[in-house]
C-alpha positions in Angstrom: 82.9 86.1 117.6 86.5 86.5 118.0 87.6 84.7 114.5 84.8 87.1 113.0 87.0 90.1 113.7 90.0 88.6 112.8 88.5 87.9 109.3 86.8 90.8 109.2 90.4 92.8 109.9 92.2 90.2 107.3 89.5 91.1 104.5 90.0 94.5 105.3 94.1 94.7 105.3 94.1 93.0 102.4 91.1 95.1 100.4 93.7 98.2 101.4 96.4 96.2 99.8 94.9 95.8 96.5 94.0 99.2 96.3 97.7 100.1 95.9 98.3 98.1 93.3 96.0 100.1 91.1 97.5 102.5 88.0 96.8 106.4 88.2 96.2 107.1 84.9 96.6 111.2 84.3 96.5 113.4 81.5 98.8 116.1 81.0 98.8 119.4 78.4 96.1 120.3 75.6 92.9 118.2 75.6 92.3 117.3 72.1 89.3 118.0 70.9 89.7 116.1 67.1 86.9 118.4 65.2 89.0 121.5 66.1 92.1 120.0 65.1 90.7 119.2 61.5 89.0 122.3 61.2 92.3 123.8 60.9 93.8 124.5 57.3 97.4 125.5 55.9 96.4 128.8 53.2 93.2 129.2 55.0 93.5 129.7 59.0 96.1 132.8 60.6 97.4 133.1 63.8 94.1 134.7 64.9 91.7 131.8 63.8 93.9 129.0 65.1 94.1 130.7 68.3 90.4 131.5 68.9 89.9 127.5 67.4 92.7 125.6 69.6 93.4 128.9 72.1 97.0 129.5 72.8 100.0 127.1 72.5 101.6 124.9 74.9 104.7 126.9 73.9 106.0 128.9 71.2 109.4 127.9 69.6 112.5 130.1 70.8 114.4 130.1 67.9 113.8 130.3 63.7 110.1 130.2 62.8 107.7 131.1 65.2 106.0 127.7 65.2 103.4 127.0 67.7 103.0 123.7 69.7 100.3 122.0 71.4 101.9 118.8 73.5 99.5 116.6 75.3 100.4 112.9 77.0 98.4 110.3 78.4 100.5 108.6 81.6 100.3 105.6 84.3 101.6 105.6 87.3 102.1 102.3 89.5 102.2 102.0 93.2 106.1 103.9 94.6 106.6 104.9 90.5 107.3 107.2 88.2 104.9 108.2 85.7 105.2 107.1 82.4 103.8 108.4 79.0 102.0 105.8 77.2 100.4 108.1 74.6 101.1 111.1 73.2 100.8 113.9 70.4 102.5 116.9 69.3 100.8 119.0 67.0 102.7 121.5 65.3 101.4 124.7 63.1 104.0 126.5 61.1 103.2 130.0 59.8 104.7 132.0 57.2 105.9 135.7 57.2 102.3 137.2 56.7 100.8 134.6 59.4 99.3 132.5 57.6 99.1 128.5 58.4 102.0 127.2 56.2 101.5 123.3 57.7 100.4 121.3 60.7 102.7 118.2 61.2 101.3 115.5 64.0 103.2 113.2 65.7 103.2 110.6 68.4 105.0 108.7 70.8 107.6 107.8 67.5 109.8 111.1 68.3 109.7 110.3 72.2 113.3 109.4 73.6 113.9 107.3 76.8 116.9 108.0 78.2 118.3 105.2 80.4 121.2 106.4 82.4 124.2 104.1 83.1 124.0 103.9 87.2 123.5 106.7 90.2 126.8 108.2 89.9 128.6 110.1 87.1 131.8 108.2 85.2 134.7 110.7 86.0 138.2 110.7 85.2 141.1 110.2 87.7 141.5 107.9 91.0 138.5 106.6 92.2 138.9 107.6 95.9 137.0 106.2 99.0 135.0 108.0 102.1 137.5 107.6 104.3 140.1 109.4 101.4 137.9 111.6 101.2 137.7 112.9 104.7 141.4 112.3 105.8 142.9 113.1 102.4 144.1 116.8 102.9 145.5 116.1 107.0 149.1 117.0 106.3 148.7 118.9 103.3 147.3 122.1 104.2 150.0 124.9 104.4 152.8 122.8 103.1 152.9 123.8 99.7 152.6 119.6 98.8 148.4 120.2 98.7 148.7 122.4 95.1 148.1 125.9 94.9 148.4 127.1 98.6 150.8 129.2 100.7 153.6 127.3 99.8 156.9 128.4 97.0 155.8 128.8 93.2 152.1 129.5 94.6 149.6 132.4 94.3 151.2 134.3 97.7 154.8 132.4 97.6 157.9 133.6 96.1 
């Protein structure tokens, strides 16, 4: 009875574990529906028409043309991870001055940049000081004129 339980709470501990080794796959932005995105044609659609097909933008551009974007990834995320885009597309529809579609460029994960930064901490020039520098440094210095721009001659409030 009693090694019943304890396999019973092994099987159990370890069906938990599994679990948390699973990927959470998530999607994130527009949902791409490929017959709208094909029914839309440079010299044919306006802003009105892709609107009403596609329905507004994931963002407008700030600057220059008025171009309109629609951004949607595809991501994973392991156990105690970040999420990471395995997929994605950025659609995006250029108009000229009257509003009509001038061209719709796709692209994919090609114009996607990973940035891997060096370490935790920022490079910095100058000394590279410890904790205890850090906390002790300015004992001695304050008021004496030797700490930079304080009280002392040549300073902001000295003579």
């Amino acid at each position: 009875m009693r090694a019943a339980v304890i396999k019973a709470v092994v099987v159990l501990a370890a069906a938990g574990t599994l679990g948390a080794c699973n990927s959470i796959k998530d999607h994130r932005g527009y949902l791409v529906d490929q017959p709208l995105l094909d029914s839309v044609q440079p010299g044919i659609d306006n802003r009105q028409s892709v609107e009403r097909t596609l329905g507004r933008p994931t963002f407008e551009s700030a600057f220059g043309r008025k171009d309109w974007y629609y951004i949607s990834s595809n991501t994973r995320q392991a156990a105690f991870t970040r999420p990471k885009i395995n997929d994605q597309l950025v659609l995006r529809i250029s108009f000229d001055e009257r509003g009509n579609v001038a061209g719709i460029e796709r692209s994919g994960m090609e114009k996607v940049v990973f940035l891997d930064p060096d370490s935790d901490k920022t490079p910095t020039l100058g000394r590279e000081r410890t904790f205890l520098e850090d906390l002790f440094g300015n004992i001695g210095t304050v008021g004496t004129g030797a700490g930079g721009a304080g009280g002392g001659p040549g300073g902001p409030n000295g003579s």
